[in-house]
Phi, psi and omega in degrees: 000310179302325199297303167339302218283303206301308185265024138296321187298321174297310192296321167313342198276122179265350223269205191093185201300344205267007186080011194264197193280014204264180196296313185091018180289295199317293201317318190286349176276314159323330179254353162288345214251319194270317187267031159257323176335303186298321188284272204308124188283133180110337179289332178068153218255356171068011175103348175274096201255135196294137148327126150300140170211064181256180200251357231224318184233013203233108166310302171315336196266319140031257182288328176270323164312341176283307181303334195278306168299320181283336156318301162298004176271327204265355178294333212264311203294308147354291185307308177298322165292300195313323175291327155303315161317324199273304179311316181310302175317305190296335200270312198276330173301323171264346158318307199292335200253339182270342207261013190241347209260144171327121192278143177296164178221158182255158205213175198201178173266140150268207203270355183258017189090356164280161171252141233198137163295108158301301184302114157323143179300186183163166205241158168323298230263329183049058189051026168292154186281097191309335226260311190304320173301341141289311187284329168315286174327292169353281224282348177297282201293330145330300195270345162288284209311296224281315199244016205260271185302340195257321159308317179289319177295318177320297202292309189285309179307349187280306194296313153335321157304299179286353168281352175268321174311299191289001141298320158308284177327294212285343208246352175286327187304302211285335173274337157295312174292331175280323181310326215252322167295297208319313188296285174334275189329315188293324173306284163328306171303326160327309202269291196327298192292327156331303191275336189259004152314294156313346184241357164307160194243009187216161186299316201254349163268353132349306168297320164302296159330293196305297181279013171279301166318264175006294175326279203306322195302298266245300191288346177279328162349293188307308196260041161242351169265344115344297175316316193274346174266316174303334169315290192301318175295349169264276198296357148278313172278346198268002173277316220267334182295339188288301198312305191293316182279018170265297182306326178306290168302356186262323175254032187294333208265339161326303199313322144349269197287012179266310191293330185305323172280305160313305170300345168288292199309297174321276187337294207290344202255285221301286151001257197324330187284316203288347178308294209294327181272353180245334199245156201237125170243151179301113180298158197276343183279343176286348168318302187276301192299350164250036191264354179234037169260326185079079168040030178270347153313295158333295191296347165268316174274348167315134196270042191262355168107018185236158127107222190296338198275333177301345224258321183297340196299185197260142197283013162280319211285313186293302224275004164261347173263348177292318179312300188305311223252004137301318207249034174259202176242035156090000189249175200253150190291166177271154161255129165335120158084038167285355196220149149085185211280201170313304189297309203277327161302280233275283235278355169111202152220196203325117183281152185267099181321149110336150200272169106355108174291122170251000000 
């Protein structure tokens, strides 16, 4: 019965690519028929040889394996900012939350028996400006997302796109070759009906013969014009996915300068944080506990190369203000980015992407 329902359905097929009005059984059976042909070892090419799509004979086919490869590069890479990014954020978060918490202090007996702070109180951070390190971040995890992250996401959706077009292509293909078996088989039954027109032996199975052949012309038409549309319809998408996948590979060459762009962004915002953690402003509780100091407090967080702060700094750090402060007049470096606000002193200014190598 199924066998039946089908090849009522082949002889009916107007649809397939040419658009027409028929059930649209045959074409799906036909192209069930042409990809087991390909598959299955022993159906043999029916005299017809499948349209190339080898790596070897098919630009397209080509062109979507390269593409195809470079997609999974740019997937690992992707995966690989983002994990960094989401790490980064945590780091300056936690950064931002250890640098606000209270520095231990060493403590002693006074003369009436308490224990008693040597030290003024005072925060880990010891008055850097904690606050900037948000802002920093903000603008670290912005300039990843906008000009990083989001160009890749772009690039794999377009390449998404054209794997569903080139899914389109492979199903125009397997239906231009069967339309093209069909034809082939009809060219035979043609030939066929031809020899038994000639070997009749009488006026009217002749005449039988005759509207058989008739038949077979009237139905070869059909499906050579059914072919010639199918043709075209291939060979029209298969122009416009070569195009889209040429813009793809062309803008293939940008991932460079996307890593290129993430490693600016690190540097500059880590650079800003580390700006912000070596230079100290008087914190308000060191403020309050150093008001009957007469400005000795001030004069111990000055970043000038005296006193405890010079002494905690990191020794590349003394040994660059000792070099300035030999080879100057004696006057103290400015520190940068004194003016205009905070965010724009830490983080500089604006970085420049590198252009896209073409």
């Amino acid at each position: 019965t199924l066998a039946l329902a089908m090849a009522t359905a082949m002889a009916k097929d107007d649809g397939g690519a040419s658009g027409g009005s028929g059930l649209g059984l045959g074409r799906a059976w036909r192209m069930f028929t042409e990809r087991n042909r390909r598959r299955v070892p022993g159906m043999g090419d029916g005299g017809v040889v499948p349209t190339p799509f080898t790596l070897e004979r098919s630009v397209t086919a080509r062109m979507s394996a390269e593409a195809q490869a470079f997609a999974a590069s740019i997937k690992r890479c992707e995966r690989d900012i983002r994990g960094m990014k989401e790490a980064g954020e945590t780091f300056l978060d936690t950064c931002k939350d250890v640098l606000q918490q209270p520095l231990p202090r060493i403590h002693g007996m006074d003369a009436s028996g308490l224990v008693q702070p040597v030290e003024r109180e005072d925060t880990i951070g010891r008055g850097c400006p904690v606050e900037d390190i948000q802002v920093v971040s903000h603008e670290l995890s912005t300039g990843l997302e906008q000009d990083v992250l989001t160009p890749m996401k772009q690039w794999l959706f377009a390449y998404s796109t054209v794997q569903g077009r080139l899914r389109e292509l492979e199903d125009k293909r397997i239906d231009m070759d069967s339309r093209r078996r069909q034809v082939a088989n009809l060219r035979i039954k043609e030939d066929q009906a031809k020899k038994a027109v000639d070997q009749a032996k009488s006026i009217s199975q002749r005449e039988k013969k005759e509207k058989a052949l008739e038949a077979i012309w009237h139905t070869q038409q059909h499906k050579d014009s059914k072919l010639t549309a199918s043709i075209a319809s291939y060979e029209s998408m298969e122009s416009e996915v070569l195009e889209e996948l040429s813009g793809l590979i062309r803008d293939a060459v940008c991932l460079k300068s996307y890593l290129a762009a993430c490693t600016e962004f690190q540097r500059e915002a880590f650079r800003s944080i580390s700006a912000s953690l070596l230079s100290t402003q008087p914190s308000a509780k060191a403020g309050q506990a150093s008001a009957g100091h007469s400005g000795t407090a001030e004069e111990d967080n000055s970043f000038d190369g005296q006193g405890e702060e010079a002494n905690d700094a990191p020794a590349s750090t003394r040994d660059q203000q000792a070099a300035q402060a030999g080879g100057g007049d004696g006057k103290k470096v400015k520190k940068k980015g004194s003016k205009g606000s905070r965010s724009h002193a830490l983080y500089g200014d604006d970085i420049k992407l590198p252009a896209p190598s073409r």
